[in-house]
Structure formats: C-alpha cells, structure tokens
C-alpha positions in Angstrom: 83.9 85.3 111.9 87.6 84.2 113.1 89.4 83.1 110.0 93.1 82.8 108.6 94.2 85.0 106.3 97.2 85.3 103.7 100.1 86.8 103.8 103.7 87.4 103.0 106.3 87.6 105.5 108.3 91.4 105.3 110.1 91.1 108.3 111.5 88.3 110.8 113.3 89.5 114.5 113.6 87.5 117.7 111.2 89.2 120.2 112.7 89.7 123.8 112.3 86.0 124.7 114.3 84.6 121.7 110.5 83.6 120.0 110.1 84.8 116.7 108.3 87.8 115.4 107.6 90.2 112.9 105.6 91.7 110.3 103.4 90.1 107.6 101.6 92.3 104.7 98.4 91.5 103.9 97.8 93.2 100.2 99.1 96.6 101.5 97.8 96.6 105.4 100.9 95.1 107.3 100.8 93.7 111.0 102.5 92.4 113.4 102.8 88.9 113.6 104.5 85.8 116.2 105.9 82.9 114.1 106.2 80.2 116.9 104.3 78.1 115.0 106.0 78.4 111.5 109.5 78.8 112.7 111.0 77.7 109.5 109.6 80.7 107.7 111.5 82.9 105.9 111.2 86.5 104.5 109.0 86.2 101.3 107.2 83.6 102.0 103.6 82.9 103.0 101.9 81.9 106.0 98.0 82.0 107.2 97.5 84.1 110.4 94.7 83.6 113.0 94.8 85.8 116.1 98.4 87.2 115.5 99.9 83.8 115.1 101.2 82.3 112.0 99.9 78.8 111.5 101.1 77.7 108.6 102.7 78.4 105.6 101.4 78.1 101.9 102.7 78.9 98.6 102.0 82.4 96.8 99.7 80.9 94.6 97.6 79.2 96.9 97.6 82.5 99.5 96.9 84.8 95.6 93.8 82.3 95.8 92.4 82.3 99.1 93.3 86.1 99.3 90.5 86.8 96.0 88.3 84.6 97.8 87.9 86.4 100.6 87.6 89.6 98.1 84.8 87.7 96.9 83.4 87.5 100.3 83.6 90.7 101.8 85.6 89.3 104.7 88.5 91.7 104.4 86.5 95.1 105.8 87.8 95.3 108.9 91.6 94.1 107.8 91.5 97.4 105.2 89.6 99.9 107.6 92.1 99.0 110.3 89.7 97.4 112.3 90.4 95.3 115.3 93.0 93.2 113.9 90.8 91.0 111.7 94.0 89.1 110.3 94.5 88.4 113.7 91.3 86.8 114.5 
C-alpha cells in the first residue's frame, strides 16, 4: 500500500538545480527527501512524504498521531527493515 508518512525535517540543502532537498527522520530511519512541494519548510518541522516527495506539512502532534497509527497497523515494516523506501511510496 502507497501511503504518506510522518516525519521531521533534519536537514534542508539546494540540490544541483537550486530545488530543495534533504533529509527527513522517520522515528530513527532517516531518508532522503525533495521538498518542491513544501518549500516553506523549515528544519524541525513536519511534513508527510509519498514517493520521496514532501507533500505537506503538519504539526508534531498530528504527525505523533498518524505515526502510532500506522504502529497500530503494521504499515511501518518495510520503513524499519530498510526496505524499498516505504516512506517514499
């Protein structure tokens, strides 16, 4: 299942192309994100990601929420084992 998931913003760096990128942690596994969407972010806050994009942005509680949620769920397997970038899509 493609879903977004939570997650903080660590770091924020223009990629080559002046678009900007960087890394988001998602309760310990960090990956690397593009923030074209969700330009306006800043470090320490939240965003959902879906296939390496950031779509939005959320507050902490509401990412704390849908984070336990998808505990609940099982969705987050693949996200801890490293699997094929399941934060991503």
């Amino acid at each position: 299942m493609c879903l977004g998931v939570p997650g903080r913003v660590i770091e924020i760096v223009p990629n080559a192309l002046g678009v900007p990128t960087g890394k988001v942690d998602f309760a310990g596994v960090v990956k690397e994100v593009c923030f074209a969407y969700t330009p306006e972010v800043q470090v320490g806050e939240y965003v959902v990601v879906h296939v390496g994009f950031a779509i939005s942005q959320i507050d902490e509680e509401e990412a704390k929420q849908v984070f336990a949620y998808l505990e609940e769920l099982g969705e987050l397997a693949e996200l801890e084992a490293g699997g094929p970038d399941a934060a991503e899509g």
